[in-house]
LOROKOL-736719 format. One record per residue: residue in one letter; residue number from 1; x, y, z of N, C-alpha, C, CB in turn. Coordinates in pm, whole numbers, plus 50000, padded with zeros to 5 digits. Each point is the difference from the previous one (the first is absolute). Glycine has a CB too. Example, Ala and Ser with C-alpha at 12.3 -4.5 7.8 and 13.67 -1.06 7.14 Angstrom:
NODE|A|1|51319|49431|50780|49911|50119|50000|50090|50120|50000|49811|49883|50125
NODE|S|2|50154|50222|49803|50082|50119|50006|49923|50109|50073|50118|49937|49785
This chain:
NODE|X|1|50084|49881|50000|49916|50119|50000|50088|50125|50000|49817|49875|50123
NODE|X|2|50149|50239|49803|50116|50098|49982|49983|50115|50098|50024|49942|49752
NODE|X|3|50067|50096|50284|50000|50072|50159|50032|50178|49951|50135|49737|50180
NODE|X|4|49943|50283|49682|50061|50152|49963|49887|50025|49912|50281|49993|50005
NODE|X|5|49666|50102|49960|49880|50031|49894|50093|50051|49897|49775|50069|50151
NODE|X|6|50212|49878|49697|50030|50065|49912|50064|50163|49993|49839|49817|49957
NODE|X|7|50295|50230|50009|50031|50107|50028|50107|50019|49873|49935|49991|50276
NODE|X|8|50108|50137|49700|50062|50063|49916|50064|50113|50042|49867|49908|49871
NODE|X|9|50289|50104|50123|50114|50079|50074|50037|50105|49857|50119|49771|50210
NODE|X|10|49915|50316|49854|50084|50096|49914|50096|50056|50129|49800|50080|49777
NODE|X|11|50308|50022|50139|50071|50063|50056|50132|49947|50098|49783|50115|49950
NODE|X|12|50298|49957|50111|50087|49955|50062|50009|49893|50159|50040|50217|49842
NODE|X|13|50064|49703|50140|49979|49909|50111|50039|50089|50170|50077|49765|49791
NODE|X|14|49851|50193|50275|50055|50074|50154|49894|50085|50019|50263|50012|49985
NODE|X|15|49781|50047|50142|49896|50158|50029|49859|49929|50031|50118|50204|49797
NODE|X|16|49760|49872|50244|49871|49950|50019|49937|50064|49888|49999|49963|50249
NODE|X|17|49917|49916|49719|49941|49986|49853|49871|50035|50022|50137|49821|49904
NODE|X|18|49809|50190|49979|49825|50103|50022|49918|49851|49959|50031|50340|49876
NODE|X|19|49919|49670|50169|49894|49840|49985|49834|50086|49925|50118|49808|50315
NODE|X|20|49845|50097|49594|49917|50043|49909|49878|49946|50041|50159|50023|49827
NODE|X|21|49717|50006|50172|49873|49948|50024|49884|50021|49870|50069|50052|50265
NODE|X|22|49868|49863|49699|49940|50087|49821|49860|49968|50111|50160|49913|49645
NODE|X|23|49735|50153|50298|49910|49998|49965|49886|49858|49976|50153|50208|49945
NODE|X|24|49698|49823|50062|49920|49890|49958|49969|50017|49865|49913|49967|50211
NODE|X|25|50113|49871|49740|50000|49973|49863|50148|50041|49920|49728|50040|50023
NODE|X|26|50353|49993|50076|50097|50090|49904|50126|49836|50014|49944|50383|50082
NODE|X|27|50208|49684|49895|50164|49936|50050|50067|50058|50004|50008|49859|49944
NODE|X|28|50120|50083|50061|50123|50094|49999|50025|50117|49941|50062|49831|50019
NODE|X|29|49913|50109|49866|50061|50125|49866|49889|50100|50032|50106|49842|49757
NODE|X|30|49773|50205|50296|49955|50129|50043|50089|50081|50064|49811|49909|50013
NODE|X|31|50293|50042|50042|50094|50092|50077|50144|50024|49871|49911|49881|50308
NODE|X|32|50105|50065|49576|50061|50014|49928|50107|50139|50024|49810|49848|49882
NODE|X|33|50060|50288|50083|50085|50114|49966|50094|50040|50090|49836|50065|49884
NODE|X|34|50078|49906|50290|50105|50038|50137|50087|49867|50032|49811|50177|50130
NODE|X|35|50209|49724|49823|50078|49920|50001|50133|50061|49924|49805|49827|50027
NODE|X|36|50188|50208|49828|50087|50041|49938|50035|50129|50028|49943|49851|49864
NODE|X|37|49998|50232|50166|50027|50117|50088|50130|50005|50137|49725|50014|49927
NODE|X|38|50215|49897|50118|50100|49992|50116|50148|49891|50003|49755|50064|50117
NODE|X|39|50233|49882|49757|50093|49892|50021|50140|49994|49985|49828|49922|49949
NODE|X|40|50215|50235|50060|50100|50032|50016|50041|50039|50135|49971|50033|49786
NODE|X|41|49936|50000|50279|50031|50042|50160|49962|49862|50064|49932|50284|50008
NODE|X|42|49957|49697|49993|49965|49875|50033|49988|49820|50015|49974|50206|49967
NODE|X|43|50053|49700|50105|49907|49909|49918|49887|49973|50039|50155|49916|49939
NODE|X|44|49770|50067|49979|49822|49983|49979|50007|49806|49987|49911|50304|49807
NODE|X|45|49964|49662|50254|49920|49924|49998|49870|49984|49987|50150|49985|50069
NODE|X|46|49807|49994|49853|49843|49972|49939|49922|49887|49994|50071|50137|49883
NODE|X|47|49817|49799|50230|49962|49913|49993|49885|49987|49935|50124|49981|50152
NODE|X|48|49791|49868|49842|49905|50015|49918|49878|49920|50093|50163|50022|49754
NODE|X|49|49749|50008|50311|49942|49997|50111|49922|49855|49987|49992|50277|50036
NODE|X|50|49964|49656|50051|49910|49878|49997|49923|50029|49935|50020|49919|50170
NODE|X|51|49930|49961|49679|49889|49995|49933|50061|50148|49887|49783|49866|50229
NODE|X|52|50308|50150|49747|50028|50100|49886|50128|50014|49914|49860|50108|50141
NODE|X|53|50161|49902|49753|50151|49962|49909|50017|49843|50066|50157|50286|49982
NODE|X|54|49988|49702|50012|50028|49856|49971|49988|49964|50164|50178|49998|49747
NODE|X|55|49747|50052|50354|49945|49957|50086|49890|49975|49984|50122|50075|50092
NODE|X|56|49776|49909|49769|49853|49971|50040|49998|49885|50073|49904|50098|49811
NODE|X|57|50149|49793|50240|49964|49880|50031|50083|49964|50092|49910|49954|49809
NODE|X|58|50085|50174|50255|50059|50019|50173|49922|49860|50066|50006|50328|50036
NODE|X|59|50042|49641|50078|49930|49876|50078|49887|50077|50045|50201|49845|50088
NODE|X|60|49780|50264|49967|49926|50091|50069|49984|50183|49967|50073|49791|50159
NODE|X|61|49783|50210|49808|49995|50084|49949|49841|50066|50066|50190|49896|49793
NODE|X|62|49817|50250|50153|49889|50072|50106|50030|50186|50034|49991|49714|50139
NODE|X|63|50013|50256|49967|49954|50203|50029|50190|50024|50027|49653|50039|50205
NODE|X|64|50298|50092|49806|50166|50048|50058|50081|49918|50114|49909|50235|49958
NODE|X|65|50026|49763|50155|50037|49911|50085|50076|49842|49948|49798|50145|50123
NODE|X|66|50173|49856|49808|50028|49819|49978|50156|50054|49876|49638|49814|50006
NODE|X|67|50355|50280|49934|50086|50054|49868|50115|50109|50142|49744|50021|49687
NODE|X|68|50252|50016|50399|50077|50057|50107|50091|49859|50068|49793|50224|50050
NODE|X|69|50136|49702|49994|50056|49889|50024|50099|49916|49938|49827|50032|50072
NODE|X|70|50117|49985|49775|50087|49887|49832|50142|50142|50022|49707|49867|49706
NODE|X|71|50237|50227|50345|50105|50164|49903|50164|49943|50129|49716|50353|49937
NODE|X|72|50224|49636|50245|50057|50004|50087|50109|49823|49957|49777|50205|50177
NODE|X|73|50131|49725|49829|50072|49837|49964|50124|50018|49954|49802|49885|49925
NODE|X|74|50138|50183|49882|50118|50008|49929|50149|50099|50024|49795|49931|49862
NODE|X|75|50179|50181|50232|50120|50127|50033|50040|49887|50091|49918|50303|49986
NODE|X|76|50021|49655|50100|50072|49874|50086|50100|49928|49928|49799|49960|50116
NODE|X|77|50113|49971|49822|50098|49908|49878|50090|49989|49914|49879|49979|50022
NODE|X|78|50122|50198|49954|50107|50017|49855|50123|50082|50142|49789|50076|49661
NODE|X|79|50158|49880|50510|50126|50115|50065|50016|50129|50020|50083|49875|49922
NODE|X|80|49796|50224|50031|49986|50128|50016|49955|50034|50131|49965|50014|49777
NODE|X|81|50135|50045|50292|49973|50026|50132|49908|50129|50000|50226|49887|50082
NODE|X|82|49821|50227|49819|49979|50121|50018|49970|50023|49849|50142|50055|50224
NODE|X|83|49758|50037|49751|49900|50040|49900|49960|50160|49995|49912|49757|50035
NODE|X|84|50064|50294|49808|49834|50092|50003|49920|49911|49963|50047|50225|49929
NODE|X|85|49851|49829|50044|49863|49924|49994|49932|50134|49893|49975|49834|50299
NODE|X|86|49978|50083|49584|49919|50118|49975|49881|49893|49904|50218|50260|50001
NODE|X|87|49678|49807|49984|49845|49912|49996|49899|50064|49921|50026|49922|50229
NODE|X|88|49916|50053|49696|49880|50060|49941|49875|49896|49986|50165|50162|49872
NODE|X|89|49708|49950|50181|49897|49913|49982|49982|49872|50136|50053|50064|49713
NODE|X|90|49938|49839|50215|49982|49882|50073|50129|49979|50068|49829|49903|49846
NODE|X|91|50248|50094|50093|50161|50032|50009|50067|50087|50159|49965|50030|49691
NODE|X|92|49953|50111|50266|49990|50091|50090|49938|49939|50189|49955|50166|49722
NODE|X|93|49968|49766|50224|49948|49951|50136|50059|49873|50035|49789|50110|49969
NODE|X|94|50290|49767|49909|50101|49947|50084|50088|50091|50077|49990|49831|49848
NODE|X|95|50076|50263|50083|50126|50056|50088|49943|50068|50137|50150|50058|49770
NODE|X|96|49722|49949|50211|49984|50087|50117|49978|49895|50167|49867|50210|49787
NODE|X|97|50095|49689|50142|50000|49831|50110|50149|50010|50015|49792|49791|49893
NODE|X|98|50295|50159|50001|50100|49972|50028|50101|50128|50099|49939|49828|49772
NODE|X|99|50030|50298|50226|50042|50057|50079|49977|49995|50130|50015|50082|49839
NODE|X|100|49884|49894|50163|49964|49981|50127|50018|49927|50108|49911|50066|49889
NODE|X|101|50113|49794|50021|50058|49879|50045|50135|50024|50110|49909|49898|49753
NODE|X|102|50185|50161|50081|50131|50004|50020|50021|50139|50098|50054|49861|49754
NODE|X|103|49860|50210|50294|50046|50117|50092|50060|49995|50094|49868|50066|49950
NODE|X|104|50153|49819|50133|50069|50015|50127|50127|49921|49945|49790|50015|50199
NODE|X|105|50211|49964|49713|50144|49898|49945|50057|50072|49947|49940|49806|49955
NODE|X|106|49992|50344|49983|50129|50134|49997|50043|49929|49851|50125|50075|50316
NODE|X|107|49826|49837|49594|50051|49964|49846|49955|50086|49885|49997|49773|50074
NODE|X|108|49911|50264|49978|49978|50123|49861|50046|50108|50024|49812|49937|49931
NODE|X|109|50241|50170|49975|50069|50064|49970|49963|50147|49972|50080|49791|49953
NODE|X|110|49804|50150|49991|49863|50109|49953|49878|49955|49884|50197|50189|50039
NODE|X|111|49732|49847|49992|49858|49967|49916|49970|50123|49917|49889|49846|50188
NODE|X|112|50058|50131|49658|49947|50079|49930|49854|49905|49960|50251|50143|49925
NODE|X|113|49645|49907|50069|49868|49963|49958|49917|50074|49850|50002|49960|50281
NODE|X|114|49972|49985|49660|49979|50046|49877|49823|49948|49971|50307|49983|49920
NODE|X|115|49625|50149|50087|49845|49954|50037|49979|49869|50066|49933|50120|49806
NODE|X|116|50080|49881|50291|50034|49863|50093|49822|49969|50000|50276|50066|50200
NODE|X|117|49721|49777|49767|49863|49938|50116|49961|50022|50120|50039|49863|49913
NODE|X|118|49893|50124|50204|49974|49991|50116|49957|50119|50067|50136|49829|49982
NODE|X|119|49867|50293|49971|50014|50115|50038|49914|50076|50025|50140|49970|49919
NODE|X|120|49731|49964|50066|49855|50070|49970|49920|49860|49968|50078|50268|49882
NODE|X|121|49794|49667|50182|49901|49937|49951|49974|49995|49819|49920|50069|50257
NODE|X|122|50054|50062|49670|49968|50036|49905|50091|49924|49871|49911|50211|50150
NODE|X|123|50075|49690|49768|50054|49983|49892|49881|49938|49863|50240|49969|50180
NODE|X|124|49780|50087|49700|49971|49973|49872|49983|49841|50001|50129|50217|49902
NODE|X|125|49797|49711|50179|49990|49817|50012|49959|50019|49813|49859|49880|50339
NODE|X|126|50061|50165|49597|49963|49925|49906|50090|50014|49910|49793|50006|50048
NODE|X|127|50297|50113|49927|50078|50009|49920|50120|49873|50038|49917|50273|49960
NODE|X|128|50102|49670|50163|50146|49922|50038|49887|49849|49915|50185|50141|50332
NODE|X|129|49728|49825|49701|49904|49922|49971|50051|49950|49870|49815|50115|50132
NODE|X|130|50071|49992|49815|50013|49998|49843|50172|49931|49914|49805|50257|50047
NODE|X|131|50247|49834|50027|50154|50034|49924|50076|49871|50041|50021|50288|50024
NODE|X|132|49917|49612|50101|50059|49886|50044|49936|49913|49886|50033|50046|50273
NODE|X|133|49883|49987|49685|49929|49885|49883|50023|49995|49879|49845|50008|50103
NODE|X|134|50201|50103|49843|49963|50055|49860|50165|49952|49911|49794|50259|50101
NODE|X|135|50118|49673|49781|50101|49893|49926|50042|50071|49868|49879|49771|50093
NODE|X|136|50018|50311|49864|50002|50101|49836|50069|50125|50046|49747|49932|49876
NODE|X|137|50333|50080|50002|50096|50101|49972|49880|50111|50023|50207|49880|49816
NODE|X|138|49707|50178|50122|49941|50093|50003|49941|50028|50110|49999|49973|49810
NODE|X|139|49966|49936|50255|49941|49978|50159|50073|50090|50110|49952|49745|49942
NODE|X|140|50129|50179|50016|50164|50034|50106|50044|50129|49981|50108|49775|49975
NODE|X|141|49924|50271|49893|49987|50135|49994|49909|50117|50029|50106|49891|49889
NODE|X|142|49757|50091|50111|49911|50066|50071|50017|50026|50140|49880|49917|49844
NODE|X|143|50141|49967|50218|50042|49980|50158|50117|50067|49999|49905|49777|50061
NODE|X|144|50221|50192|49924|50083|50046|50014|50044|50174|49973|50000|49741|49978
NODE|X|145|49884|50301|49958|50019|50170|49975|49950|50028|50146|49939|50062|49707
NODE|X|146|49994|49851|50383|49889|50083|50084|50180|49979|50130|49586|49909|49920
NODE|X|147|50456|50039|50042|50167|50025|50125|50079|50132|49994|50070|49747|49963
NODE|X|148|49900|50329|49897|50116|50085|49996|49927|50141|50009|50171|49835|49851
NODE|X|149|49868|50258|50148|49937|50135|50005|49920|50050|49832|50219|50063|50219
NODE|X|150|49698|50017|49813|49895|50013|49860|50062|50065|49896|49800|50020|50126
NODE|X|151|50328|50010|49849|50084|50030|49904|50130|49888|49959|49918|50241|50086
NODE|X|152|50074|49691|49991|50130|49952|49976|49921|49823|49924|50199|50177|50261
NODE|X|153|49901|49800|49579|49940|49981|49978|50056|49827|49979|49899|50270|49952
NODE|X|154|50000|49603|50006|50078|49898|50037|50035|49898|49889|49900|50040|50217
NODE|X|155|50185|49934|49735|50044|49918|49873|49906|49856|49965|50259|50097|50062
NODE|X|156|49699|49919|49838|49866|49879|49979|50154|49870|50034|49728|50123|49725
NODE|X|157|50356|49876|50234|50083|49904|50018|50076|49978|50125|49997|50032|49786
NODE|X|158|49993|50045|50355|49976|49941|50128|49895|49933|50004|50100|50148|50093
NODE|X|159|49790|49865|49854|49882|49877|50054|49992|49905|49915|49855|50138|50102
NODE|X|160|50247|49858|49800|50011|49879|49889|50059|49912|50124|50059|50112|49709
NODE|X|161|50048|49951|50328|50105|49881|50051|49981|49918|50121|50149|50138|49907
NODE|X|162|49711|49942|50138|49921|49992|50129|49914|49864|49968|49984|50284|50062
NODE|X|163|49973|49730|49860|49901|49901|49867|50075|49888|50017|49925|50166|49790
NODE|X|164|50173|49823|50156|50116|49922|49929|50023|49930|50140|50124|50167|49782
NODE|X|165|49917|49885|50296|50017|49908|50128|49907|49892|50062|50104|50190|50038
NODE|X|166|49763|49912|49952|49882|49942|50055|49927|49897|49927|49987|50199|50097
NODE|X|167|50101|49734|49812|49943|49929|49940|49997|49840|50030|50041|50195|49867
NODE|X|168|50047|49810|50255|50045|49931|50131|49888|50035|50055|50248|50008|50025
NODE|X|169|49622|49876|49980|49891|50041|50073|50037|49973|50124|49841|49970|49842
NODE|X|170|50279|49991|50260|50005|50003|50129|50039|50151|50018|50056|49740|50043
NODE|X|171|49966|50378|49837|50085|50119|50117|49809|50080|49992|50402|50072|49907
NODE|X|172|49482|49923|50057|49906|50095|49988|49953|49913|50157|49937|50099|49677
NODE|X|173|50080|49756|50321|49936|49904|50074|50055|50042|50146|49979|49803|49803
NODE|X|174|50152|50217|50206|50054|50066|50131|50038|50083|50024|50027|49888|50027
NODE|X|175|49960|50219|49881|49982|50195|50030|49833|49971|50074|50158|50176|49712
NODE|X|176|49737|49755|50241|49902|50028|50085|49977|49944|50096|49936|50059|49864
NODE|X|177|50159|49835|50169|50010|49970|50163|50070|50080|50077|49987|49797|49956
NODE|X|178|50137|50298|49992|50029|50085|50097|49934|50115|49981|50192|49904|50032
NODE|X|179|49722|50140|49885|49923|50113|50031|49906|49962|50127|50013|50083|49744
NODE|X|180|49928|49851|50205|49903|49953|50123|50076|49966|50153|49844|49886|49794
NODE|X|181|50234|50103|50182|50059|49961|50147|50055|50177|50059|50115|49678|49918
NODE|X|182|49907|50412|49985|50043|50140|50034|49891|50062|50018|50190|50009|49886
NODE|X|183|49717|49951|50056|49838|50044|50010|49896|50000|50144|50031|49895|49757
NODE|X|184|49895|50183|50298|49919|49956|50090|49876|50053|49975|50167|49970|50147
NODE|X|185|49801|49940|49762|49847|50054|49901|50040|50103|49956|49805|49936|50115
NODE|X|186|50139|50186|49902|49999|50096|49936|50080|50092|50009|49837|49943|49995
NODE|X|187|50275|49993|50134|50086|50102|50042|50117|49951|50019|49844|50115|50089
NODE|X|188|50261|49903|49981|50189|49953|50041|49962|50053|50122|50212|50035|49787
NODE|X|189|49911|49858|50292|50026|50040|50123|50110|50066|50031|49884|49847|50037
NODE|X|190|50118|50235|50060|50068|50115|50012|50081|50019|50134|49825|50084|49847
NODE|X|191|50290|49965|50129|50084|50016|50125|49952|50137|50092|50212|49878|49857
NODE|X|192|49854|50067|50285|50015|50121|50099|50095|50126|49925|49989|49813|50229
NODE|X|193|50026|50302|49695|50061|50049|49989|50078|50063|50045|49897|49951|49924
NODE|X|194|50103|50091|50189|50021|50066|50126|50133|49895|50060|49707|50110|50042
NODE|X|195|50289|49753|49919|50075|49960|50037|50146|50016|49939|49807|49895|50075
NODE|X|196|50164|50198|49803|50138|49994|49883|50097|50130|50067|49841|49917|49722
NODE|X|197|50083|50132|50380|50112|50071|50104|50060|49966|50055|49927|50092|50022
NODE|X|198|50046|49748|50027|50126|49958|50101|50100|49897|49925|49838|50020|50223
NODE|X|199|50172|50001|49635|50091|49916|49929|50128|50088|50011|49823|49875|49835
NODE|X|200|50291|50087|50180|50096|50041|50017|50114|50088|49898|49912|49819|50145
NODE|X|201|50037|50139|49721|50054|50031|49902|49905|50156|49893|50107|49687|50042
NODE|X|202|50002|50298|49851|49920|50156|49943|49875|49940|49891|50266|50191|49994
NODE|X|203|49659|49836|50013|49857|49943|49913|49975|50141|49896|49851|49824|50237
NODE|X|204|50119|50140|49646|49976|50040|49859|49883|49958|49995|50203|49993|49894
NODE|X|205|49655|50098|50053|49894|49944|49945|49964|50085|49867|49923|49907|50239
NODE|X|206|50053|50042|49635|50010|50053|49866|49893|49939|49970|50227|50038|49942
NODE|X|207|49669|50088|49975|49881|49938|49960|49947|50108|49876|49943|49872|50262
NODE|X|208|49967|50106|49677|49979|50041|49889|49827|50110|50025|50176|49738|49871
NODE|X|209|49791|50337|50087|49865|50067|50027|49924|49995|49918|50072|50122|50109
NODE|X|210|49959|49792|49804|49857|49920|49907|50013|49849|50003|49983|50192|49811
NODE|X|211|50053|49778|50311|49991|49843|50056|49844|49938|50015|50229|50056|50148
NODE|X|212|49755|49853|49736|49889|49957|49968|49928|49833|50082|50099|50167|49764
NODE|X|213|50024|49806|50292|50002|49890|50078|49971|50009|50161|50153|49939|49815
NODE|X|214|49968|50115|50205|50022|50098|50190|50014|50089|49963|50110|49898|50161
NODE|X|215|49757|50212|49921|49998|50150|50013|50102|50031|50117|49742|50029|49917
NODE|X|216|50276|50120|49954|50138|50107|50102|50002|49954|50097|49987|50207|49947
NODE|X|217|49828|49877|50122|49988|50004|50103|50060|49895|50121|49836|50119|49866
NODE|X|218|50176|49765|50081|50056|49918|50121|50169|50012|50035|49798|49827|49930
NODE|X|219|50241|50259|49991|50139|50060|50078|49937|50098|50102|50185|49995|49785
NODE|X|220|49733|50057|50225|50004|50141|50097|49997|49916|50129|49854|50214|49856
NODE|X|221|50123|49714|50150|49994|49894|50196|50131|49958|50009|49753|49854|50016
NODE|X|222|50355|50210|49934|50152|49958|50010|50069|50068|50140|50018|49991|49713
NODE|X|223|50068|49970|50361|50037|50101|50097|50050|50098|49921|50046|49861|50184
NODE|X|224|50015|50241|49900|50100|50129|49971|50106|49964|49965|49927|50127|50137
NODE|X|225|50150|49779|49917|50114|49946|49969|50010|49951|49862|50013|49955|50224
NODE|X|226|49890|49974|49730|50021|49943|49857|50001|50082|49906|49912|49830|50054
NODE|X|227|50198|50205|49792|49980|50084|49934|49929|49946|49876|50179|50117|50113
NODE|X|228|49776|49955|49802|49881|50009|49945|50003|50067|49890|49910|49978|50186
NODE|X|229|50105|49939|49677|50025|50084|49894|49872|49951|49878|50302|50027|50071
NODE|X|230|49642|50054|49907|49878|50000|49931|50048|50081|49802|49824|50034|50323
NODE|X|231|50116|49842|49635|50015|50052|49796|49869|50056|49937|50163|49783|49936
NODE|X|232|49830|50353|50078|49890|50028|49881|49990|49893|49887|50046|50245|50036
NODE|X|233|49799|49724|49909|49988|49956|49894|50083|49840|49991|49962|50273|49920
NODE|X|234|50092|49682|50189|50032|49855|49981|49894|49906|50097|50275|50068|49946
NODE|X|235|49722|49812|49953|49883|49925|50098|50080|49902|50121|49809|49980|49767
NODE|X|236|50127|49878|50210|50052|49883|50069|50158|49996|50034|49809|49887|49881
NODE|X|237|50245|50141|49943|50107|49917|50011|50151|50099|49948|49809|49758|49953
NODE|X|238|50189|50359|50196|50107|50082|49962|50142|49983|49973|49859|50088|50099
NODE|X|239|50169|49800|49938|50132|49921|49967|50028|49986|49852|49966|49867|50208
NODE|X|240|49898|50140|49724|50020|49963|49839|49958|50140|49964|49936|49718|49956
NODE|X|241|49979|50375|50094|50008|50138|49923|50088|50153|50012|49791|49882|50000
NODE|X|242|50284|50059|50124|50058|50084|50073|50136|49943|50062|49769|50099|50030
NODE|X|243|50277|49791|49864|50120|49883|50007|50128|50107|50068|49922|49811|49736
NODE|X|244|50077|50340|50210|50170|50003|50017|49948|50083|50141|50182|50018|49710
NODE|X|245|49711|50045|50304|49957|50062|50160|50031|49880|50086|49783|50170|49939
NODE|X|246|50146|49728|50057|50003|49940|50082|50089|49918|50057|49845|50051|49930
NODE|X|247|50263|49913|49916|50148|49950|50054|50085|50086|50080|50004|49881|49809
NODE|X|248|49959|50263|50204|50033|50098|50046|50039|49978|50171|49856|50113|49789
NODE|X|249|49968|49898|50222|49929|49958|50114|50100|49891|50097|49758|50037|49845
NODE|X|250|50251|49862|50072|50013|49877|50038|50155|50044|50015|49790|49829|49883
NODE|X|251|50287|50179|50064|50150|50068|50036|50050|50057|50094|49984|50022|49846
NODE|X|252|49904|50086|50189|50022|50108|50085|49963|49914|50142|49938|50232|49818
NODE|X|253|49968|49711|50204|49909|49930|50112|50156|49834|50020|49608|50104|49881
NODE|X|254|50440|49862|50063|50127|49908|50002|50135|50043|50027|49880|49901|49857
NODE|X|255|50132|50221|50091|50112|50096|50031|50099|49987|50108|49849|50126|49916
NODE|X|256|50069|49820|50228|50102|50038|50134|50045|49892|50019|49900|50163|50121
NODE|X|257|50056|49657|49835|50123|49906|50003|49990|49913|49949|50057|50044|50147
């Protein structure tokens, strides 16, 4: 039974490495642009979460909790004592378990969250629904415009390749078991926020203001402490519309070791 989850390194050996978290329905290569961004200062690791990329057929698969657990196993496993952490989405709310975990063990380094899950009751269930099911190129592209901000615009040939994958009726078959397991009917469950004050490290939260999935609004319940960088006109997925801001972000928030 395999104990490291699927992962992909760039950059130099040594130093503490930025650990990657993608998204629901998404993998690795979503973190592509800040992978290559940093992989001269950095090394990056990019995993590919239970039930997604060449982890669909994780032993165990399900909500953040269970994908925090596969994220902790594998830094165990590959020897990473010390880490960043950075997360989007579903992603976002593993790292935010896994910080939590690891807080009194002083191993993280720092957290960045990128429209994180958990943060607010409130999420788009039918759109994660839908988009967990949907097998046609044209389908997928409809769905997939409703992630990004209302200008920005989306290549019919990202949802080809989306298509092309899914043609593997186990990945539509177990994107909608972990939706449903991230799901609580009509809503997500949601963290103490209040508690992201007593994490020890510097926290980044980056989100988009035509987020069609998680509203703004569920950054404003952030402490004072957490900083908070908001993109006109970008939706869901500011990492891909706002790639060199946010490698920025992510640089600056890694910076001290």
């Amino acid at each position: 039974m395999p104990t490291i989850l699927p992962h992909w390194t760039r950059g130099p050996d040594g130093g503490v490495p930025v650990v990657f978290l993608h998204g629901f329905a998404g993998d690795h290569e979503t973190w592509i642009g800040q992978t290559i961004g940093l992989e001269t200062r950095r090394r990056t690791i990019a995993f590919d979460l239970p039930g997604h990329g060449a982890a669909l057929h994780w032993p165990k698969i399900g909500h953040a909790g269970i994908s925090a657990a596969a994220v902790i196993a594998s830094l165990d496993g590959l020897g990473i004592e010390r880490f960043h952490l950075v997360g989007h989405s579903m992603g976002g709310a593993t790292a935010t378990i896994v910080a939590s975990k690891l807080a009194e063990a002083e191993r993280l380094a720092s957290l960045t969250l990128v429209a994180p899950g958990g943060f607010g009751p409130e999420i788009n269930h039918r759109l994660l629904r839908r988009f967990a099911a949907a097998t046609d190129e044209h389908e997928i592209h409809s769905l997939l415009e409703q992630f990004f901000g209302f200008e920005k615009p989306v290549p019919l040939a990202a949802a080809r390749r989306i298509a092309e994958a899914r043609q593997d009726a186990d990945v539509p078959r177990t994107l909608s078991i972990v939706a449903e397991a991230i799901l609580d009917g009509e809503r997500q469950k949601s963290f103490d926020l209040a508690r992201l004050a007593d994490l020890p490290h510097p926290i980044r939260l980056i989100w988009g203001d035509q987020d069609r999935v998680l509203p703004l609004r569920q950054a404003h319940g952030v402490p004072g402490t957490v900083g908070v960088h908001v993109f006109a006109g970008v939706g869901h997925m500011p990492h891909l519309e706002v790639a060199r801001d946010v490698t920025r972000i992510i640089a600056e928030n890694t910076a001290r070791d």
